[in-house]
N, C-alpha and C positions, 0 to 999 in steps of 0.2 A: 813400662812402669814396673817397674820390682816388687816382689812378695811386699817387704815389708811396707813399702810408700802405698800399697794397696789395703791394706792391713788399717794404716794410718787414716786413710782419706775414708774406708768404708766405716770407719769407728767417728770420724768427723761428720758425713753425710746422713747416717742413721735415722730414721724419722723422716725425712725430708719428703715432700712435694712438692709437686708444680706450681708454681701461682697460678690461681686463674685472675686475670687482669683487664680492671676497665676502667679508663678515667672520667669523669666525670668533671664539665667544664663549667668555668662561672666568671661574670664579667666583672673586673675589680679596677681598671683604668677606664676614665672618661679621656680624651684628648682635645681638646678645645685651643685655639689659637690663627694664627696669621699662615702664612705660605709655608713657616718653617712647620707646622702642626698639617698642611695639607701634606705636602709632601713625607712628612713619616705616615701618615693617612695608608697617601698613596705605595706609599713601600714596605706598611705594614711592620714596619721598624719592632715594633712593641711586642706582637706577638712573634717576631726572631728571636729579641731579647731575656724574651720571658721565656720562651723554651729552652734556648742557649745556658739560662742560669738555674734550670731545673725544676721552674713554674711552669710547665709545658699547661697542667689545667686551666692556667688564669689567660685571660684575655682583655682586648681590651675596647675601647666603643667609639668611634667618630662618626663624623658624616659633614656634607660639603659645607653645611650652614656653622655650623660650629667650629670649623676646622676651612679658613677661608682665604683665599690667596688676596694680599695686600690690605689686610684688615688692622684697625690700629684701636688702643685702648675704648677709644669713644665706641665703637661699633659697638665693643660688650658691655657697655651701659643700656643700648637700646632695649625696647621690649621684645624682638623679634628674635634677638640671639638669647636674650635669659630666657625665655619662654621653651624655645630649642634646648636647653640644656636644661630645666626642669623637666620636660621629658623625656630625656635620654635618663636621668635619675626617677623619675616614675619608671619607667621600663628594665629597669637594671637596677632594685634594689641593694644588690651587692655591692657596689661599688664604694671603692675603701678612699678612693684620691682622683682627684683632678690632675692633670700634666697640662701646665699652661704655659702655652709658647705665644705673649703680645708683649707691643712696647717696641720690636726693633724698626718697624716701621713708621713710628712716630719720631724718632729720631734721624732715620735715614730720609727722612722725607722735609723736618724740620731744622735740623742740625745744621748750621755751617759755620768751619771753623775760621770765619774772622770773627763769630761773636764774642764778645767779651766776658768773661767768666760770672756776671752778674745775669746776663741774659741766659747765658749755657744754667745756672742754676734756677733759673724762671721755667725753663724749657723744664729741666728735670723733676723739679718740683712738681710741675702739671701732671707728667708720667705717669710718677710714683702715684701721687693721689687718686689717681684715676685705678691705676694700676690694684690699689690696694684695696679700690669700690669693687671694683670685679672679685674681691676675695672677701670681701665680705656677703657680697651676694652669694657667693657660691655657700659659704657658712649657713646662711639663714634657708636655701635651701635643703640643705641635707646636716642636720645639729652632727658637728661631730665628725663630719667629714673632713680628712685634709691633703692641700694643697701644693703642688711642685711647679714653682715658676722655673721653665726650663733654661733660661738664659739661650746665649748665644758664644760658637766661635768666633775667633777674627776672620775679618771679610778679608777679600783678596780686591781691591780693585784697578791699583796700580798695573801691578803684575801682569794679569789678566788681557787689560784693555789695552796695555803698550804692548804687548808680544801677541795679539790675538793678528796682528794683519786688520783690524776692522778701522780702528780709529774712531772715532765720531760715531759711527754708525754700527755698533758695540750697543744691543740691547741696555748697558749697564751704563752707556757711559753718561745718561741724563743725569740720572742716579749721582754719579760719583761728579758730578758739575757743579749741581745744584750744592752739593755740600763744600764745592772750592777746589777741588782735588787735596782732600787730605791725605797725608804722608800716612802711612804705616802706622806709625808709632803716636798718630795724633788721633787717629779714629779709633786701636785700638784703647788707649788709655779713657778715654769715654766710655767704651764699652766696662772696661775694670772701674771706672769711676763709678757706674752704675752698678754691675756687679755686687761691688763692693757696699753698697748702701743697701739691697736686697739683703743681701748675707747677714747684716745685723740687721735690716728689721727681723730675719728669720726665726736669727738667735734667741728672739723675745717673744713668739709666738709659737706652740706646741704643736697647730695646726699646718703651718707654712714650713716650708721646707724650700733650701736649695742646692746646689751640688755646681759649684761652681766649675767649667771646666774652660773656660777662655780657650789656653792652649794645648786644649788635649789632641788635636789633629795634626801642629807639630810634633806632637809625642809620638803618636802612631804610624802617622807617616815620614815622619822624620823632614830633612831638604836634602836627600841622597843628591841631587844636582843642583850648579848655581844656583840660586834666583835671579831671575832674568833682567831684574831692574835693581839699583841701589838698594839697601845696601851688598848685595851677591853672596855670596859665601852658603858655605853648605854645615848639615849638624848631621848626626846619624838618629834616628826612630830611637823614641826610650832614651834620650838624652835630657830633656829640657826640663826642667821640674814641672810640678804641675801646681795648682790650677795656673796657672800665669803663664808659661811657657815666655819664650822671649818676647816682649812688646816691639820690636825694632823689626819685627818680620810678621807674614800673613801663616794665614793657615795654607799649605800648601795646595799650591794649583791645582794637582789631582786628586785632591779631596773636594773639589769642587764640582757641583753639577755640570755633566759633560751634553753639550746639544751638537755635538757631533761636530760645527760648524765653526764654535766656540764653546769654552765655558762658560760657566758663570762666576758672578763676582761673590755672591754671599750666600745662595742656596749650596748644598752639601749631595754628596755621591751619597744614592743609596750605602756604600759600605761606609763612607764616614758619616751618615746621620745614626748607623748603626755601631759608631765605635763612638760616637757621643753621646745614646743612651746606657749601651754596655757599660760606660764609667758610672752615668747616674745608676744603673744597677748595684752598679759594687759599693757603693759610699753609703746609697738608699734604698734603692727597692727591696735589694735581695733578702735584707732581714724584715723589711716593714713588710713585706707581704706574707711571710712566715705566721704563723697560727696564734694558737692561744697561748702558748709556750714555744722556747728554740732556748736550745744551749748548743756553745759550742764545745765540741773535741777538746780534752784539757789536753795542751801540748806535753805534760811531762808524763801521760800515760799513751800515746799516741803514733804508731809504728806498725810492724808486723810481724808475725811468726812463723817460721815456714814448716813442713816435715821434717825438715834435717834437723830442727832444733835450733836453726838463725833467728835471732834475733835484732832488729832491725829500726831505727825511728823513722824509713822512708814507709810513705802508706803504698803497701805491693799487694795484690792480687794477680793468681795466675801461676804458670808454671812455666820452669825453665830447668832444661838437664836434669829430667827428674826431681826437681825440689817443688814442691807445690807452696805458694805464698799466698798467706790469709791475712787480710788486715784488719787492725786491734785499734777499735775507736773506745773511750771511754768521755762519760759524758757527767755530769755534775747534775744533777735533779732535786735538788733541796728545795727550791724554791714553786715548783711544779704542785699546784692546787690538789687538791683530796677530792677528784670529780673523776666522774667513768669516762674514759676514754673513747674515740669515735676512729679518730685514725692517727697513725704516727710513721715518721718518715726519716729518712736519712739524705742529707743533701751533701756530693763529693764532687771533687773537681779533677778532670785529670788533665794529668801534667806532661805523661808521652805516653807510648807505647812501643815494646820490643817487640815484634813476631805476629801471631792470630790475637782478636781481642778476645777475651775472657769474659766482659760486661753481658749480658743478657740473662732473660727471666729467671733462669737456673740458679742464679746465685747460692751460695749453701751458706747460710746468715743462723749464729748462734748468740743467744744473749744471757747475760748473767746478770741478776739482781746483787749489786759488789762486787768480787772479783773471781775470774776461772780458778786461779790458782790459790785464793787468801790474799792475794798482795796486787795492791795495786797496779806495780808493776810488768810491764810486759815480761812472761818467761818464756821460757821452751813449752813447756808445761799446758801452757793456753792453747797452743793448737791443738792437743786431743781432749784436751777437759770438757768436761760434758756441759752443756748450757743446760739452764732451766727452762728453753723453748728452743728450738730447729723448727726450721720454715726456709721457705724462698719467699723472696719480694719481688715485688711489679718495677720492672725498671722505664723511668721516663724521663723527658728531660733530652739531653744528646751526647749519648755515650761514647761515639764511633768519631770525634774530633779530639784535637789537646785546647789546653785552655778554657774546655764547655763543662757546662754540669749536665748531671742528671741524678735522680731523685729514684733512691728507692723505699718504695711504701711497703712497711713491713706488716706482717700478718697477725691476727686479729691476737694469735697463741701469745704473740712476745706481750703486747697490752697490760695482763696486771705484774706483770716485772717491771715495768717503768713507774717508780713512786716516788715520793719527799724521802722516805727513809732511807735509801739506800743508791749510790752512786750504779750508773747502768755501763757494763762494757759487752759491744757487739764486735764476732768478728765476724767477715764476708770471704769466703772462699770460693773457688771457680767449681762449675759443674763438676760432676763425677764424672772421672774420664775422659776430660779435657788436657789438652796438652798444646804445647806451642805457641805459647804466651804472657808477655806477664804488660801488665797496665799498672803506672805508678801515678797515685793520685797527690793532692795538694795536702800536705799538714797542719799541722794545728797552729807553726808559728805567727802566721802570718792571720789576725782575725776575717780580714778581707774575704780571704778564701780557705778557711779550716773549715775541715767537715761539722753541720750541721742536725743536730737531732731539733727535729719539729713536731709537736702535738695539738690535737682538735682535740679540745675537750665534748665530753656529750653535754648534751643540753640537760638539767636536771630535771626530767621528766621520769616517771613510774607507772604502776597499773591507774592511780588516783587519778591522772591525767587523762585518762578515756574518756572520764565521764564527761567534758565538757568538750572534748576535740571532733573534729569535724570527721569522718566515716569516708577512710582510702578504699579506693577499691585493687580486691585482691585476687589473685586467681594462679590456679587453678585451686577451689577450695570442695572438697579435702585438696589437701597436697601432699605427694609425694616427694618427690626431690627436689624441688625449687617452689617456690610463692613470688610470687611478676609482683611488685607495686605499682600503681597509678597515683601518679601527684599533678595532673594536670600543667604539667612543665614546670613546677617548683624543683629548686635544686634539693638534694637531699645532702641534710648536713649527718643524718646516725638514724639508726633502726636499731630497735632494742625492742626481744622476743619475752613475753612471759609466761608461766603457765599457772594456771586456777589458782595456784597456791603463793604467787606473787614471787616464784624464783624466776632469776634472769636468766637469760642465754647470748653468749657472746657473738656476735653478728655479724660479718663482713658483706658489704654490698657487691655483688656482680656486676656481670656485663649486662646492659640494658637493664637498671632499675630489679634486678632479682635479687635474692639471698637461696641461700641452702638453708632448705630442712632434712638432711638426709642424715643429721645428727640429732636428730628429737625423736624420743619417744611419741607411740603412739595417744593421741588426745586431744584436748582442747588447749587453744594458745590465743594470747593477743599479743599484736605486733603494733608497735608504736614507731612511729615515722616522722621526726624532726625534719621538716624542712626549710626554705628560705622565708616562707609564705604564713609558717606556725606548725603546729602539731596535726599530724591527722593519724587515726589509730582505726583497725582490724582485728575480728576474730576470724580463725579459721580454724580447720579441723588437719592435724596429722593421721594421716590412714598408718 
């Protein structure tokens, strides 16, 4: 590295330190449903997904009764399954939505296509109705909660059962009897028929939600080979639009659950149940499960700046041939509440990687309340302009893939730079003395996947709050460098430190429930502790 690129990079680094880093987990999916709900159960779909897209914290909650192989609308009317599911929402306060996967087996089981379009809407009718008692009970259990009817892809059963060698004796083939042997294109379009009537009840309701994705497993998988029965022909991965994909064809046979023996006709490969929530991720979860605030990256300030003075609108991190690349998110904040902050984050996606990766805890992340330079604009300029906060962030989420996010939580110092008044731009540069790499992330064009800024607001709590909050226990009291809290397994949403005279101290949570006091004066302090449970507050003594 050359005088002057060192020169550069130790004038950008200045200040910095380590993150110390510890996530803190909390359960915010319920999963309830038929076979297709057991088996993401079983393959733990949700929590892939959620950490794939940068929520590695959140998690999510099933179990066999809730989540039940061949279960159809009627079962979750009974008292034995709502009962099940009011306890999993007793025991998981947190929990922001339901993911409800019923309904395909009321029709796979009832459906056959010589009925007459008047009976086919009798059938549907019942569904729905049923369908939509389970979503109201879910309602009056938890005010405020809401709902992700997951749908379904198209099945495969033609295909399947004529090229399996089994014939008749093909697990699947009662299944596909019973309904007549429909064509391709005649059980999918039932499926969209249905679909389609969800989707607008959806549209009418704030709490439901759906994310239609029929032919998303043509998309991903493409028919790189014939298909083995009528109509044949092949398409390539990332061809077919979406949600619909072509109806004249199945979801591709190796997206199908594999029993070694044969597949199956309508259950999904662990990787394609997992490319069928990843899209509900992107259309839904990614932003619903986002905080009290998220803005995205405004595309026309959105790029990077390296040491040499390039100027760039690809998002780069990292170094190559001596140029070190720092990238220039700016974020829009007007709308962001006049409340204390708890924690705030940055959500990025990357898109390749040249050489070693640069991603990890070291990151060197500078922030500006407006702009480095005066000008919105990305300059040369912004790479050594000074922020009004340097720190490292906690990287999580999954860095070390293309196409994954991961999430970095930035440190307690950037906090009161992020306001209403004033528009926030952060850049992120590679450790000091890193070389041999550069990581290019996703831009702002595309909303889907442009970098996100996320904020927890604090709970408006203060000293007045003591008097009535229930007594954490604290330790080691006096304290020297660290105060443990105990919250009896309540999740902690903020911890806000005061001293006698009612001024604050800005707080970040550690690993294992601690904070640092190795920034306080010596004296007396109360520490107030928001958690998922309520308020509970401590005095202790700084030695």
């Amino acid at each position: 590295m050359n005088k002057l690129l060192s020169l550069l990079m130790a004038g950008f680094i200045a200040g910095y330190a380590a993150a110390q880093c510890s996530e803190p987990t909390s359960v915010k999916i319920m999963l309830i449903g038929d076979s297709w709900a057991s088996f993401m159960n079983i393959d733990q779909t949700f929590n892939t997904a959620l950490k794939n897209w940068g929520h590695s914290g959140y998690r999510y909650i099933s179990n066999t009764t809730v989540a039940e192989n061949g279960t159809e609308t009627n079962d979750f009317l009974t008292a034995s399954k709502l009962n099940a599911i009011k306890t999993l929402f007793a025991q998981h306060p947190n929990i922001k939505v339901v993911h409800m996967s019923i309904g395909g087996n009321d029709f796979l089981g009832d459906w056959k296509k010589s009925f007459s379009p008047g009976k086919t809407d009798t059938l549907f009718m019942q569904v729905k109705g049923r369908l939509l008692a389970i979503v109201d009970s879910l309602k009056s259990f938890k005010p405020g909660v809401h709902i992700v009817w997951s749908g379904y892809c198209y099945p495969n059963f033609r295909e399947v059962i004529q090229t399996s060698g089994l014939g008749s004796a093909h697990p699947f083939y009662d299944t596909w009897q019973k309904m007549e042997f429909p064509e391709f294109i005649e059980i999918n379009s039932l499926l969209n028929r249905v679909s389609d009537s969800v989707a607008a009840y959806a549209a009418g309701d704030p709490q439901f939600h759906f994310v239609p994705a029929m032919g998303i497993l043509q998309y991903t998988f493409g028919q790189t080979t014939p298909l083995g029965v009528p109509p044949g022909g092949t398409f390539q991965p990332y061809t077919v639009p979406l949600p619909y994909g072509d109806p004249n064809y199945p979801s591709n046979k190796n997206s199908m659950r594999d029993y070694f023996l044969t597949k199956d006709c309508f259950h999904l490969s662990p990787t394609a149940y997992l490319d069928f929530i990843e899209y509900q991720m992107q259309k839904f979860y990614h932003k619903f499960l986002m905080d009290d605030f998220y803005a995205l990256s405004d595309s026309a300030y959105t790029g990077s700046v390296s040491s040499q003075g390039n100027v760039t609108p690809d998002v780069l991190i990292g170094e190559q041939g001596g140029e070190v690349f720092a990238a220039h998110l700016s974020f829009q904040t007007n709308s962001l509440q006049n409340k204390p902050i708890a924690r705030a984050s940055v959500f990025l996606r990357r898109e390749s990687l040249s050489g070693s990766n640069p991603v990890n805890a070291n990151l060197q992340l500078k922030i500006k309340s407006g702009s480095f330079s005066g000008s919105a604009s990305i300059e040369a300029a912004d790479f050594s302009a000074a922020g009004d906060a340097v720190g490292s962030a906690c990287v999580y989420g999954v860095s070390n893939a293309d196409k994954k996010w991961f999430r970095l939580d930035l440190p307690a110092s950037f906090y009161p730079y992020i306001s209403n008044q004033h528009p926030v731009q952060i850049t992120i540069a590679p450790a000091q003395g890193f070389t041999g790499g550069r990581v290019k992330l996703s831009g702002a064009t595309d909303p889907d996947f442009a970098p996100v800024l996320n904020v927890v607001y604090q709970q408006n709590v203060g000293v007045d709050d003591a008097v009535n909050a229930e007594t954490a226990n604290v330790f080691p009291n006096p304290a020297s460098d660290y105060l443990q809290l105990e919250t009896n397994g309540s999740e902690i949403h903020a911890v806000t430190l005061y001293d006698i005279t009612g001024r604050s101290y800005p707080t970040a949570l550690l690993d294992d429930n601690r904070i640092s006091t190795v920034h306080l004066n010596a004296g007396h302090y109360f520490v107030i502790v928001t958690t998922s449970q309520g308020i509970l507050t401590a005095r202790f003594v700084k030695e």
